[in-house]
C-alpha positions as CSV (number, residue, x, y, z in Angstrom):
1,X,48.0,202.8,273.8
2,X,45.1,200.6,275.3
3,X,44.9,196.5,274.9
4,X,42.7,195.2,272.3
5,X,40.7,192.9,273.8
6,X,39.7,190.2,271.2
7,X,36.8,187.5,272.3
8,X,37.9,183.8,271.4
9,X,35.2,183.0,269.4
10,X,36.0,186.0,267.3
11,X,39.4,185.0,266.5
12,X,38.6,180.9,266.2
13,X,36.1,181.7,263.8
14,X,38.7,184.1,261.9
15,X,41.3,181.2,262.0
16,X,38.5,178.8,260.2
17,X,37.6,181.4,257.6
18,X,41.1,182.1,256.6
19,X,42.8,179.1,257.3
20,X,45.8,181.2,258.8
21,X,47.2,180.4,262.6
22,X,46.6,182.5,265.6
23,X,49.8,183.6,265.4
24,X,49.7,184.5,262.0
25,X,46.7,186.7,262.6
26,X,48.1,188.1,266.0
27,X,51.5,188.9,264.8
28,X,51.0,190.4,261.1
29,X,53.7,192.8,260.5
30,X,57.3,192.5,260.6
31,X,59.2,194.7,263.2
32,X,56.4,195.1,265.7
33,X,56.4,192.8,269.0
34,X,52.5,191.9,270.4
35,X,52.4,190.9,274.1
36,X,49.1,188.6,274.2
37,X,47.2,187.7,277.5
38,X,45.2,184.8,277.3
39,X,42.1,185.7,280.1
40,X,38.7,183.9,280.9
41,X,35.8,185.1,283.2
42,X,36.0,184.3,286.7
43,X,39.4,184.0,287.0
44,X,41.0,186.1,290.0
45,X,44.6,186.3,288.5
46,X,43.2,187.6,285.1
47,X,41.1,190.2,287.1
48,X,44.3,191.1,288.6
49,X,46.4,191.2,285.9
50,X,44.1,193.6,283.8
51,X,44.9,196.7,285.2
52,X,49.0,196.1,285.6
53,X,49.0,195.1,281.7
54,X,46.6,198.4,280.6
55,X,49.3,200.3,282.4
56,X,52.0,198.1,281.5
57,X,51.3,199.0,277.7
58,X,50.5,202.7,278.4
59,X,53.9,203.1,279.6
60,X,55.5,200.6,276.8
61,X,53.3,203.1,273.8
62,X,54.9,206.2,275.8
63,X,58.6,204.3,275.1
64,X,58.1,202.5,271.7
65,X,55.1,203.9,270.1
66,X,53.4,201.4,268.1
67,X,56.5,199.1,267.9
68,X,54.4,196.7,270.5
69,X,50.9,195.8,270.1
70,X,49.0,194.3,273.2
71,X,46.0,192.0,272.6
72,X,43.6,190.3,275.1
73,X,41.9,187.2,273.8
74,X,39.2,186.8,275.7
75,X,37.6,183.4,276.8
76,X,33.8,183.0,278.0
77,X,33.5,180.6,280.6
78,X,29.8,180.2,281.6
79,X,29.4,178.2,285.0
80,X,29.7,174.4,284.4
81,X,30.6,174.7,280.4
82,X,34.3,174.3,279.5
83,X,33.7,173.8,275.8
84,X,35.3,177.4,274.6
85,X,38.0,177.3,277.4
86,X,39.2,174.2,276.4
87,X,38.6,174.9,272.8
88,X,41.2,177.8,273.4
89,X,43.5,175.8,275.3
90,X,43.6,173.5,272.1
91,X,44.3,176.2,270.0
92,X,46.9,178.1,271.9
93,X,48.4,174.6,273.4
94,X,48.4,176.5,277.1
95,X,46.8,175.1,280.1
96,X,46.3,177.9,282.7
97,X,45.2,181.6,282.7
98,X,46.2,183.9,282.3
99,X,48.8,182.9,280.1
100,X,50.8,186.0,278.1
101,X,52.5,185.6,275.0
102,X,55.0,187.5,272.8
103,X,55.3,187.5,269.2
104,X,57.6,188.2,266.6
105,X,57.2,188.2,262.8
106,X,60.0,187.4,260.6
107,X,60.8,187.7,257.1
108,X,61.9,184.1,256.5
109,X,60.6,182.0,258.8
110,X,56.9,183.6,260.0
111,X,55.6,184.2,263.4
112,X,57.6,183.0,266.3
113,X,57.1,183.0,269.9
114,X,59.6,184.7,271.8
115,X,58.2,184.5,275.4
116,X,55.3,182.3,276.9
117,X,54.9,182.6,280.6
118,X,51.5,182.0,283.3
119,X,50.6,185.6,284.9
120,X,54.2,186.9,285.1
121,X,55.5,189.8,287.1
122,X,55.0,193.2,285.3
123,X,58.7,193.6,285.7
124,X,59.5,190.2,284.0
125,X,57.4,190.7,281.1
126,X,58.2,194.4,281.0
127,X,61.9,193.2,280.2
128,X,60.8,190.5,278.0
129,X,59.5,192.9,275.8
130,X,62.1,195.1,275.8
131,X,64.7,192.5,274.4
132,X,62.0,191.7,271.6
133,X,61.9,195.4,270.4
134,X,65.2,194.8,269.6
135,X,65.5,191.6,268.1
136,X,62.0,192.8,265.9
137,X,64.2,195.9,265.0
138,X,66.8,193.6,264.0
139,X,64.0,191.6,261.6
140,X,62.7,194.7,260.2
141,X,66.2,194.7,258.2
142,X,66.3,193.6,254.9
């Protein structure tokens, strides 16, 4: 399984059309867990970061399937304009990149966030993840 890479702007203007939250449209369906890395251009930690997360969900897809989702919302930062980064860091209420995300749909009570960390170890979100397939197993139950 390969990260879907999403551009901001893409996803804002999906939010204003449909009135929904980012999390609502990141996290649809109950019982799945979506790891989301927040990147922008020119930033050296996202650039690093890339290539641990694409294999980072390989391996996850060759464990749970399509139990976890990665996404990659992508922020265009052209030299001396901030307007979409900090547009983004309105919207997600995060301050530095890359910044990942998990999500967890509920029955009763929506999306949640279950982990928010700033360009983690592989191993500490591989583990993060790993308790949220459970505890989304444990929403998928009537």
């Amino acid at each position: 399984m390969s990260v879907r890479s999403i551009e901001f702007t893409e996803l804002e203007k999906e939010i204003s059309k449909t009135g929904k939250s980012y999390m609502d449209l990141l996290a649809p369906e109950v019982g799945r867990v979506y790891v989301v890395a927040i990147s922008k251009d020119r930033c050296p930690a996202c650039e690093r970061q890339k290539p641990k997360m694409d294999e980072l969900a390989k391996s996850t897809a060759e464990k749970h399937g399509k139990r976890v989702v990665f996404v990659r919302v992508h922020v265009k930062h052209p030299t001396e304009k901030d307007k979409e980064t900090l547009r983004c860091k309105d919207v997600f209420g995060h301050y530095f990149y890359p910044t990942n995300l998990i999500l967890l749909r509920t029955r009763d009570r929506g999306v949640v966030e279950y982990y928010r960390n700033v360009s983690p170890r592989m191993s500490e979100l591989r583990r993060s993840i790993e308790a949220a397939v459970e505890i989304a197993q444990m929403f998928e139950k009537p």
